[in-house]
GUDOBA-242634 format. One record per residue (C-alpha): residue in one letter; x, y, z; residue number from 1. Coordinates in steps of 0.001 Angstrom, whole numbers, plus 500000, padded with zeros to 6 digits. Layout:
N
res x y z n
a X Y Z NUM
...
% end
This chain:
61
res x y z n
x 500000 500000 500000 1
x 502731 502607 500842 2
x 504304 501926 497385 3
x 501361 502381 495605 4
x 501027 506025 497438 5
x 504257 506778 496649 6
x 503694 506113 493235 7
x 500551 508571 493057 8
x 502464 511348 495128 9
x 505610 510975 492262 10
x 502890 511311 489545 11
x 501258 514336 490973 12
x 504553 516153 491418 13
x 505430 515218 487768 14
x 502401 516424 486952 15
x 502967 519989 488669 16
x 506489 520105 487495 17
x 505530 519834 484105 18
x 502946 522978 484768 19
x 505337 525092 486818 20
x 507694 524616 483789 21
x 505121 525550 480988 22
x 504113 528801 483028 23
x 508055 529469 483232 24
x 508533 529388 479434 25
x 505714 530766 478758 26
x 506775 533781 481224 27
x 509988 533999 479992 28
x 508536 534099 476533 29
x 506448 537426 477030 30
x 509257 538706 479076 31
x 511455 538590 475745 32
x 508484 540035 473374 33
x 508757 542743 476119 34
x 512177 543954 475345 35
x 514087 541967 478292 36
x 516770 540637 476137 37
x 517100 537506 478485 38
x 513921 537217 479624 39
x 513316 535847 483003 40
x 517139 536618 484279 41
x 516632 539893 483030 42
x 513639 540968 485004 43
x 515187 539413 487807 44
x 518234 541698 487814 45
x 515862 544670 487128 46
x 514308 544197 490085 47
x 517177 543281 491986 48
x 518357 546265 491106 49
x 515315 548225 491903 50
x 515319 546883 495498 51
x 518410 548238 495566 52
x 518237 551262 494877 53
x 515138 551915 497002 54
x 517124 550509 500175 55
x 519163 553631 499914 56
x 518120 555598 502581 57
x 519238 558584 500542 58
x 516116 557796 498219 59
x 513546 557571 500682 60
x 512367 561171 500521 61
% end
């Protein structure tokens, strides 16, 4: 019995896998019709960035 749920907890996180990858390309997809020449690594340094920048307390007002 505990092999047999095993096997249905594998298939379900195959299963999500396979949909959180779809949504990434997909993502990173727009993200390059966009203009961000790399797409998801791009935004992610943009923001990064951003963060950054706004933690500087010389920026806050």
């Amino acid at each position: 019995m505990r092999e047999k749920e095993l096997l249905k907890e594998i298939a379900r996180l195959e299963t999500r896998l396979d949909h959180f990858e779809t949504e990434w390309s997909y993502l990173d997809r727009i993200l390059l019709e966009c203009g961000f020449r790399r797409g998801i690594m791009t935004l992610k340094k943009t923001v990064e960035n951003m963060i950054h920048e706004n933690s500087d307390p010389a920026n806050e007002f």
